[in-house]
C-alpha positions in Angstrom: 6.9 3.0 -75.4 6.8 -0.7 -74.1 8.8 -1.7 -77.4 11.4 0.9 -77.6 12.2 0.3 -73.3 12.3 -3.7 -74.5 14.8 -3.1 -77.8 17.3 -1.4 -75.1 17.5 -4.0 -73.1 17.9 -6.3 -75.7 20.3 -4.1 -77.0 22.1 -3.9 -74.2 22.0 -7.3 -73.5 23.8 -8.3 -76.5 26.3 -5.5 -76.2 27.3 -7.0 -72.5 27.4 -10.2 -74.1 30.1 -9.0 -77.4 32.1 -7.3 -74.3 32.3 -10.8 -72.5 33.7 -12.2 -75.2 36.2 -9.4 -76.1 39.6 -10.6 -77.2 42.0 -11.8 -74.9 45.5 -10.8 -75.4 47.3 -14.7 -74.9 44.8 -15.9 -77.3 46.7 -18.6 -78.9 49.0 -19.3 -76.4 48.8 -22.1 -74.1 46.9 -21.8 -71.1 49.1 -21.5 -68.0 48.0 -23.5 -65.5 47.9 -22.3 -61.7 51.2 -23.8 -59.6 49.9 -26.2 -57.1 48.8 -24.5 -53.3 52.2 -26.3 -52.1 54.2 -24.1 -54.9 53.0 -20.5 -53.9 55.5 -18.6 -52.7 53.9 -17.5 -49.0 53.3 -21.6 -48.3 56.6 -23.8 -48.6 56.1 -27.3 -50.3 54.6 -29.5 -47.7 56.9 -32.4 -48.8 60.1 -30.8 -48.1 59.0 -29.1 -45.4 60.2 -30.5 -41.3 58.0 -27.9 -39.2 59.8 -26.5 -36.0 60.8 -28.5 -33.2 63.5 -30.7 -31.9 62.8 -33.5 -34.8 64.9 -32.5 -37.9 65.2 -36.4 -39.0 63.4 -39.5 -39.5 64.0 -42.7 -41.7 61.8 -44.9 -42.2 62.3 -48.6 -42.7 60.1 -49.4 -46.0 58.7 -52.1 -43.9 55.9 -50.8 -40.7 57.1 -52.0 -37.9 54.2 -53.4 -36.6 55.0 -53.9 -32.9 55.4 -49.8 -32.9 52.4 -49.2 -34.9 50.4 -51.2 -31.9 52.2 -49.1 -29.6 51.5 -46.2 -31.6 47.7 -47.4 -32.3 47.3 -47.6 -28.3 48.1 -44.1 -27.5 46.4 -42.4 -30.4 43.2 -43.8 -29.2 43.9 -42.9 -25.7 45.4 -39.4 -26.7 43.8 -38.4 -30.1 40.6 -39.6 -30.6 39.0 -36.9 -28.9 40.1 -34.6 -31.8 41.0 -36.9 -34.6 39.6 -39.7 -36.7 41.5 -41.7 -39.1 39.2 -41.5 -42.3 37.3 -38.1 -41.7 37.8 -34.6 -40.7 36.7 -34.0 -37.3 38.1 -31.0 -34.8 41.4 -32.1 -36.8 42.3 -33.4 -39.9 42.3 -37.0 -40.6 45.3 -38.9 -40.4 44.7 -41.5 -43.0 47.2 -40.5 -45.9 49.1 -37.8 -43.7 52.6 -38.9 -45.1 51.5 -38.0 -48.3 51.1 -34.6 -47.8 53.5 -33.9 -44.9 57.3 -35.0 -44.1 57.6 -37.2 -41.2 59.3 -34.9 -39.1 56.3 -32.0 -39.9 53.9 -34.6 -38.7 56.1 -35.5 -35.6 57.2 -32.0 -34.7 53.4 -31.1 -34.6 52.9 -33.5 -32.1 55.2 -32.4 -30.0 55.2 -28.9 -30.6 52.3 -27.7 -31.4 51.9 -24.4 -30.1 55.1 -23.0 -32.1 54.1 -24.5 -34.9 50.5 -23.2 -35.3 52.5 -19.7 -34.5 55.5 -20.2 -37.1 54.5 -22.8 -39.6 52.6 -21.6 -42.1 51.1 -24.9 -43.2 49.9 -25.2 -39.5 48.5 -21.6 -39.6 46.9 -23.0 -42.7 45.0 -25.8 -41.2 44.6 -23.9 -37.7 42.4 -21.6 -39.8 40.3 -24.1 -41.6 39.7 -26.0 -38.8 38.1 -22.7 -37.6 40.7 -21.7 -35.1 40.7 -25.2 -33.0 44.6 -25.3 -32.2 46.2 -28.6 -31.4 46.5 -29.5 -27.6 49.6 -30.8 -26.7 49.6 -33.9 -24.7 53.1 -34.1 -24.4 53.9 -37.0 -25.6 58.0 -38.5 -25.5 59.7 -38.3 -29.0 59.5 -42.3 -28.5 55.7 -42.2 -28.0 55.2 -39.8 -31.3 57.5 -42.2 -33.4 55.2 -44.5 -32.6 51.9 -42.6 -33.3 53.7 -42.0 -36.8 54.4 -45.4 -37.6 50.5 -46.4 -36.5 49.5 -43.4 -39.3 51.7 -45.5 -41.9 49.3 -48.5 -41.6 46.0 -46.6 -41.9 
């Protein structure tokens, strides 16, 4: 009885296994790769996106303008740090490498406005969710003063 119970399973076994490898109907065809999380329809692309608020442009000089990083520097450890830390995720994301993966006028409009933006942007509903709900305060800072926080975030 013990044999013929065992020969089942390993029947079955080896059935589920055939099945697994059944054929697959783009066999042959190259593999299509996921689009990038930027590319998906629901989610703009990060790099083209400006966020909402009442920054729409920013140029940056190729060069940092160090005397506004400083002043930048200054009040991100007075204002920020409670929150943020450069290198590492903390209640917010880090902000080393920001301008990488955000327009200059995203990261300055969620400075300054952050409350719309975790309501309408959905990169900032993104990041309001997996930083488990922990929304941005606003600490009204000038459009001068956030200019300056984002030139600071060029030189980390």
């Amino acid at each position: 009885m013990k044999s013929i119970a065992l020969k089942f399973i390993l029947f079955a076994l080896v059935m589920a296994a055939f099945s697994a490898c059944g054929s697959d109907s783009n066999a042959g065809a190259p593999a299509s790769k996921p689009k990038p999380k930027s590319m998906l329809a629901d989610e703009p692309d990060p790099m083209n996106d400006k966020g909402i608020g009442p920054v729409t442009e920013v140029k940056l000089d190729p060069e940092v303008d160090q005397e506004l990083a400083a002043k930048g520097k200054e009040i991100y450890e007075k204002m920020c740090t409670a929150c943020h830390k450069p290198e590492e995720k903390f209640i917010g994301p880090p902000q080393k490498g920001v301008l990488e993966r955000r327009t200059p006028e995203w990261v300055m409009n969620m400075i300054l406005n952050p409350e719309q933006m975790v309501k309408e942007d959905p990169i900032a509903k993104k990041l309001l969710m997996e930083y488990n709900g922990s929304p941005m305060a606003n600490q009204n800072l000038t459009e001068e003063e956030a200019r300056a926080v984002l030139e600071y975030f060029r030189t980390l």
